[in-house]
C-alpha atoms as a printed R data frame, in Angstrom:
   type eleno elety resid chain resno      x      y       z
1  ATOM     1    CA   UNK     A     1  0.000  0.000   0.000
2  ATOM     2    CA   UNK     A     2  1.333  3.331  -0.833
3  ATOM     3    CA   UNK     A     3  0.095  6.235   1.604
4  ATOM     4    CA   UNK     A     4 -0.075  9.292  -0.787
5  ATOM     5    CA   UNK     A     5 -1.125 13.443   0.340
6  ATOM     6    CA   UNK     A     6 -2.574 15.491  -1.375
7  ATOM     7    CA   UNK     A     7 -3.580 18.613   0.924
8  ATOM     8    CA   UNK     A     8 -2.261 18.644   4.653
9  ATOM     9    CA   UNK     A     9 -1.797 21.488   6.974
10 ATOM    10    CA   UNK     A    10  1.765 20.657   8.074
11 ATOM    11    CA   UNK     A    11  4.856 20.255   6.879
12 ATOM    12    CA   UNK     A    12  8.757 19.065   8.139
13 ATOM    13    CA   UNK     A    13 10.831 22.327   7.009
14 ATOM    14    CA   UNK     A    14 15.041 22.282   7.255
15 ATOM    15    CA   UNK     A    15 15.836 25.311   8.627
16 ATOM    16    CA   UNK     A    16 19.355 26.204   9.490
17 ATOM    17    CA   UNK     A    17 20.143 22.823   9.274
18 ATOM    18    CA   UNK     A    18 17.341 21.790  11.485
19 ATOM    19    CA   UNK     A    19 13.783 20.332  10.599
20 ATOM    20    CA   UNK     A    20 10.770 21.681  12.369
21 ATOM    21    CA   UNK     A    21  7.207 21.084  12.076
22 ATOM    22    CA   UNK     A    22  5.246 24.060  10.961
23 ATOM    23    CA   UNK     A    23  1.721 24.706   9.830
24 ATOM    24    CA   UNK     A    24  0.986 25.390   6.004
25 ATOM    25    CA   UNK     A    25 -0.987 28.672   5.395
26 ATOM    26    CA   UNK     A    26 -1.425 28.656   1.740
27 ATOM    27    CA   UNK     A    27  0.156 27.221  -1.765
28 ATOM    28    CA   UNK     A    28  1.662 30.518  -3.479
29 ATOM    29    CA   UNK     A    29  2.603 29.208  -6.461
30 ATOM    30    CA   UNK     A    30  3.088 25.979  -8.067
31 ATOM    31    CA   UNK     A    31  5.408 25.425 -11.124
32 ATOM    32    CA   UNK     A    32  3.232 22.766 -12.728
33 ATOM    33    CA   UNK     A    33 -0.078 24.474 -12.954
34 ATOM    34    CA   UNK     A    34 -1.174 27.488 -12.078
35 ATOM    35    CA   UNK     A    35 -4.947 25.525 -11.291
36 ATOM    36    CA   UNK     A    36 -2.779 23.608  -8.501
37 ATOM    37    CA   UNK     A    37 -2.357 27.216  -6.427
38 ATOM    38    CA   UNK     A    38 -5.851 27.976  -6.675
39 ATOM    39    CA   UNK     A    39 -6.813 24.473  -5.444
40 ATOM    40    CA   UNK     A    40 -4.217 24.084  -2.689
41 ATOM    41    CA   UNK     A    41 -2.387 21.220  -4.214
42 ATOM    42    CA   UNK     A    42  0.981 20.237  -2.708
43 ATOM    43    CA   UNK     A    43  3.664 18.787  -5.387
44 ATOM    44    CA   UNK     A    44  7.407 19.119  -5.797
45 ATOM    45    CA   UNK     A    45  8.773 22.159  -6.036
46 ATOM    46    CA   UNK     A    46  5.783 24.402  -5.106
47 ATOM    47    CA   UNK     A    47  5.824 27.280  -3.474
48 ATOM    48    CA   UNK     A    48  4.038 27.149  -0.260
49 ATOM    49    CA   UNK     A    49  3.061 30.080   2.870
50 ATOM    50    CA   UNK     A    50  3.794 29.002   6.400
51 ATOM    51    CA   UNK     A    51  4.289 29.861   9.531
52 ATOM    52    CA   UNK     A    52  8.061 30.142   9.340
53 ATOM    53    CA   UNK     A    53  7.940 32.181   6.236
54 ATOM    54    CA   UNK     A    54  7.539 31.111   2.283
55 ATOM    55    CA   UNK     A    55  8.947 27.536   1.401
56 ATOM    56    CA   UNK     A    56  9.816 25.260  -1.352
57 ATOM    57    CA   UNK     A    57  8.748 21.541  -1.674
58 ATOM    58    CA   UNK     A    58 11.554 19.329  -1.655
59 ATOM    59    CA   UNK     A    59  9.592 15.577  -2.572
60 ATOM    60    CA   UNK     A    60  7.152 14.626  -3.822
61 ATOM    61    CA   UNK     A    61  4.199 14.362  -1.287
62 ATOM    62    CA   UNK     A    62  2.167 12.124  -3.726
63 ATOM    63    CA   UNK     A    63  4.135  9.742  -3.722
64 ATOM    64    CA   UNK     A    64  6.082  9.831  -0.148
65 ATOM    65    CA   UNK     A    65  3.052 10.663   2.380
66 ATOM    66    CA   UNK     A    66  4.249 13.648   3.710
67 ATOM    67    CA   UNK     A    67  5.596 16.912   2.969
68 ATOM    68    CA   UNK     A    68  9.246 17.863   3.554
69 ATOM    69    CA   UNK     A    69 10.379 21.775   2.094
70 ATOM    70    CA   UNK     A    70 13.414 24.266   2.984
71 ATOM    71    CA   UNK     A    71 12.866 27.734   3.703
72 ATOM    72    CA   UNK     A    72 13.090 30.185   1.238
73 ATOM    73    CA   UNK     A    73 15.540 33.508   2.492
């Protein structure tokens, strides 16, 4: 069985070399689709709001069941 997200409210972010868990505000931008912002979709390499500041996507959460991203400075 593969576990596979879609839309989630959290994500595992690397910052300074650390990973925290922070809460996802919004999907800014998504280089796929521009449909996938409007709908909230989370895939790799989208842009993503959160409480630690903006974000990129690092995997894919479709496949891997959660979402990992680095902080954007």
């Amino acid at each position: 069985m593969k576990r596979i997200v879609l839309r989630t409210n959290e994500a595992n972010i690397l910052v300074k070399g650390k990973m925290q868990k922070v809460e996802i505000t919004n999907v800014e931008k998504t280089p796929q689709n521009i449909f996938y912002a409007r709908q909230n979709r989370l895939v790799k390499g989208a842009i993503i709001s959160t409480s630690a500041g903006k974000a990129r996507i690092t995997n894919r959460p479709s496949q891997e069941g959660m979402v990992n991203a680095a902080l954007i400075e």
